[in-house]
N, C-alpha and C positions, 0 to 999 in steps of 0.2 A: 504493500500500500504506500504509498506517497504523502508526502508532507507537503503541507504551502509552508515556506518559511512567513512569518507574521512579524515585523517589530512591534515592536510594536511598542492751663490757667493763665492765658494774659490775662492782665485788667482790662478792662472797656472802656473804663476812664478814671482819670485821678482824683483823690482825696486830698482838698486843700485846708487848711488849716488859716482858720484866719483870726486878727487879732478881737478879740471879744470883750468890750467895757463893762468891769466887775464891779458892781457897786463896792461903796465902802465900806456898808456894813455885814459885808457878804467875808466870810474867811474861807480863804483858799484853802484846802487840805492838800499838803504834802503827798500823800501816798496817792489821791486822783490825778495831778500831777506824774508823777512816776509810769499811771498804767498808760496814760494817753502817750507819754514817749515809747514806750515798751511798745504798745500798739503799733505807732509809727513806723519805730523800729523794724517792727514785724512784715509790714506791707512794704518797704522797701525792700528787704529780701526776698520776699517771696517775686516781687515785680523784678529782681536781678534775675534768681531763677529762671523766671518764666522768660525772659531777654534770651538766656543762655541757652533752653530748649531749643529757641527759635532759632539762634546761630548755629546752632549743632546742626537742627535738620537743613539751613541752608546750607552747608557743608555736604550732607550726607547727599544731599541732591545734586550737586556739582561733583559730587563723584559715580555720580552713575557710571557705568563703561557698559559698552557692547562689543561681540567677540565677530572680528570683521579680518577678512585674507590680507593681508598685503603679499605681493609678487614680490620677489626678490632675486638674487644672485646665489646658488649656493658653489661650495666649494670648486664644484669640475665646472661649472661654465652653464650650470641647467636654468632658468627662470623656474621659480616654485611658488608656491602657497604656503605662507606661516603664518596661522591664527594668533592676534594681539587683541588683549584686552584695549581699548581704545575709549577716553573719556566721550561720552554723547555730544555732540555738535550738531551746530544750526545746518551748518552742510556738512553731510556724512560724504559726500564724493572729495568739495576740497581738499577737507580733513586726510583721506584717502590718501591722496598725494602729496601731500604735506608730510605723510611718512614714509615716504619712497625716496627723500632726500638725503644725501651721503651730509652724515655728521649734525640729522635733523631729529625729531621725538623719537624715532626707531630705534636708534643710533643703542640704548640701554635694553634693547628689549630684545635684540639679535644674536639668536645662538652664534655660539663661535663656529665661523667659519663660512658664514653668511652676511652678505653686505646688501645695503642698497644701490639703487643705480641711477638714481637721479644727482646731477651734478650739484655738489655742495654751495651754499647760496642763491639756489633757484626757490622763489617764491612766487606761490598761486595767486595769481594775480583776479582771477575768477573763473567758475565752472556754469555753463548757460547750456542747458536741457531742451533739444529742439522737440517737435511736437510727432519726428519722426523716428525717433529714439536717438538722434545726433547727440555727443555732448560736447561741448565744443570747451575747451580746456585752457587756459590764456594764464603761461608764464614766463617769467621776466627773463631777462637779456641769458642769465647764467646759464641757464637750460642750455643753451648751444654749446658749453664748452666740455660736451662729452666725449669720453672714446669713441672713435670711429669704430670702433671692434662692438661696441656695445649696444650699436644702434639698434639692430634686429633685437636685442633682448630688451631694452628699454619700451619701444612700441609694442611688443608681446607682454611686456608687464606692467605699462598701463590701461592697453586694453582687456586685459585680463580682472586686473583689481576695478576695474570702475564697470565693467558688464558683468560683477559679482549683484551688484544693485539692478531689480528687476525692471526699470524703463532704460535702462541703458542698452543699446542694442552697436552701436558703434564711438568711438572717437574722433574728435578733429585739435589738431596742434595749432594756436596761437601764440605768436610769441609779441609781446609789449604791443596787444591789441591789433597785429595783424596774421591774418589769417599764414599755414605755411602751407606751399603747394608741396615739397620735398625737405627729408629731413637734410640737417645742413653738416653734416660732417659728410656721411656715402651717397647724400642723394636720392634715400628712395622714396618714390612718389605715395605720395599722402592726400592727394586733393578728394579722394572720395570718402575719406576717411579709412580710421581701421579699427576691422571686428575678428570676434573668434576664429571667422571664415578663413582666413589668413596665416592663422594654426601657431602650433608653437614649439618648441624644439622640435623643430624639424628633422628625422631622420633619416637619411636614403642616399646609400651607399651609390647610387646610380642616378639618372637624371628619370624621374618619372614619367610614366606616362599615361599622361594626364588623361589623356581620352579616353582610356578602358582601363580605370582606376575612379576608385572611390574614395573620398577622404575621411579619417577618423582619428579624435585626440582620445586616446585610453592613461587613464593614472595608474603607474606600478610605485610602488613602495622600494622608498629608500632609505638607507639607517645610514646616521653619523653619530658616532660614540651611541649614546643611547636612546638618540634623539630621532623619531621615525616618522617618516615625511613621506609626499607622495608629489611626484614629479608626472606631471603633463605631457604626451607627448603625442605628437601629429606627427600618421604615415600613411601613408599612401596604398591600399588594399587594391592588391593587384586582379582579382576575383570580382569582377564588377557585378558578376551574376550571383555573386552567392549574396545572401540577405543579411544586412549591415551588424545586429547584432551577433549572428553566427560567426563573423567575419573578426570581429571587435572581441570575441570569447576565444578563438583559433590564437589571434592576437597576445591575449594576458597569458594565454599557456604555456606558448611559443615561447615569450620574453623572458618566463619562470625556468623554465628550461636551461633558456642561453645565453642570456645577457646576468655578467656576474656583477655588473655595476649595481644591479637590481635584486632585493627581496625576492628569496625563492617565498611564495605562502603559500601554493596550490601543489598539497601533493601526486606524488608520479600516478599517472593513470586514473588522474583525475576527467572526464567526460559528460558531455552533456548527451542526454540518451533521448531527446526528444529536437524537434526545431525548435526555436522560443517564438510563444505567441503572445503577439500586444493585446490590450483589451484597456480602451480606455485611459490609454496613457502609461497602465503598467505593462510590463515586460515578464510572465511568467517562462522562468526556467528550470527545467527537470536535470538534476546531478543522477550521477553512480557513487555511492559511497563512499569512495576515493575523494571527495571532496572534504569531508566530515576531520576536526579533528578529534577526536573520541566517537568514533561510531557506537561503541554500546551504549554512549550516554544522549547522543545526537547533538552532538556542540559541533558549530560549524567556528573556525576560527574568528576572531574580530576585523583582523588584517587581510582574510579574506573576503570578508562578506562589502566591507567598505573598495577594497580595490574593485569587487563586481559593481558596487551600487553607483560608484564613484565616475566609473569609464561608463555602461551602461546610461546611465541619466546626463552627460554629456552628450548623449546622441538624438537628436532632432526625434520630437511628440516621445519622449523616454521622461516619465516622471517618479517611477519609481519600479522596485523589482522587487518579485516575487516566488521564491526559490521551494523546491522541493524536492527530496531525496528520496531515493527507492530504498522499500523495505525501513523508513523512518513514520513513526507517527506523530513525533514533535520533535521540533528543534529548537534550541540554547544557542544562548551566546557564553562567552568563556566564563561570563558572571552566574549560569546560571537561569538567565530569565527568557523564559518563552517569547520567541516573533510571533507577535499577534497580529500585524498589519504589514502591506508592504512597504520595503525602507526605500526611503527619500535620499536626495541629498541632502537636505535640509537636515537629516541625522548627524549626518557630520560637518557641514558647513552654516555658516547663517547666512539666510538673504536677506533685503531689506529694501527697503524702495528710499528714495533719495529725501 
């Protein structure tokens, strides 16, 4: 039988004290005296308190953060995704690029061995959301004095980190409020703007061919010390007949396989035993057991289930997957807890609209 895998007191106003004409034959008592200071006393502390509540929770409110990608450089030359706490702002795209800047707020939050790539002293001058999903990105003079080597990874990683927000669908480069036709160290042309379509580390040992080839960016898992990351990568499927998700699953196997740069997580003879079928945005997929790690217990791994959901829902009407095992009647994650629904990206990523 088969499994579906499932994730599844201020004051309101003050007390004034005013001077009050005692008759003469009236005697003041000492001790009434006394409670009326005590009193006083009283209501000024508690109106400090209540002052200091108030600054507290203004504080606690300016530290909200939300957990948002930045694109980066890692060690071998790849553009990646590192999730950063990020304090909430009025523009979450500015904000964006404002930590893509070498020696800017990123700068303390950057595992070692990873850098940004935005040239240091480059300030966002502003971000303007067209109605077509353009976003049109305007900053200052420093932007231009990039490495020429890094061009290609700089326009991969800020259209990457700014189409993480869901009206973003492309970018456009402004610098000191003019538009750029090409970028200005290699030249390459930008006037139509640039989107995912455009891909990102590009791999292919050959010149592709383009016309009976299909394009797909799959995520494989990659570790530095102990730090475990997932690298994006766009190639070229030479199999233009066989259908995108079979194509994109051949792919993550393949890569497990052969590429040592990469996370093995999919053990050997691991197979999908059925075609996968969409229904409504999800992708269900039938494994052979060989996927499992703990077959008696039905845990599939974490590092596995995210590399599937991760490459899989990068692909055009793919919003989420739905996995099931032969001869399994539930499935665990390594915690433990039953998929009860199918997994998103949004399990592992956050989106957010601008």
């Amino acid at each position: 039988m088969s499994l579906v895998l499932l994730l599844s007191g201020c004051f309101q106003g003050e007390q004034q004290v005013k001077d009050i004409d005692v008759p003469e034959d009236v005697e003041v008592v000492e001790d009434e005296e006394e409670e009326i200071e005590e009193e006083a006393e009283d209501q000024a502390e508690e109106s400090e308190e209540e002052g200091a509540t108030e600054e507290e929770t203004e504080i606690s409110e300016s530290e909200e953060t939300i957990e948002r990608d930045i694109y980066v450089l890692d060690a071998d030359g790849m553009v990646v995704p590192q999730s950063f706490e990020l304090p909430k702002a009025d523009s979450a795209a500015k904000q964006a690029v404002e930590y893509m800047v070498v020696d800017g707020p990123v700068t303390e939050l950057l595992p070692n061995g990873f850098q940004a790539l935005l040239p240091s002293g480059t300030n966002v001058l502003g971000v303007n959301l067209k109605e077509d999903g353009t976003l049109i990105v305007d900053v200052s003079k420093e932007f231009e004095e990039y490495e020429a080597d890094n061009e290609q990874h700089i326009m991969e990683a800020m259209t990457h980190t700014l189409t993480q927000f869901d009206d973003v669908e492309r970018i456009k480069l402004w610098v000191n409020g003019h538009e750029l036709e090409e970028m200005p160290q290699k030249g390459t042309p930008i006037s139509a703007g640039y989107s995912k379509e455009n891909g990102i580390n590009i791999i292919t040992n050959e010149k592709p061919d383009v016309a009976n080839s299909s394009v797909a960016t799959v995520y494989l898992p990659k570790q530095r010390h102990e730090h475990l990351y997932y690298v994006p990568i766009t190639q070229y499927l030479h199999d233009k007949d066989k259908d995108m998700i079979t194509s994109v699953m051949e792919t993550l196997l393949e890569h497990s396989e052969s590429d040592q740069q990469f996370v093995e997580v999919f053990n050997d003879e691991t197979e999908l035993l059925k075609n996968p079928h969409v229904r409504d945005g999800v992708v269900q997929l039938e494994f052979n057991e060989h996927i499992l790690l703990e077959p008696e217990q039905g845990i599939i791994a974490n590092d596995v289930m995210e590399t599937i959901v991760r490459s899989l829902t990068a692909q055009e009407g793919i919003d989420a997957v739905e996995v099931t095992v032969e001869n399994e009647e539930e499935l665990v994650n390594e915690s433990g807890l039953t998929y009860k629904q199918p997994v998103s990206a949004e399990d592992f990523t956050s989106a957010e609209k601008m």
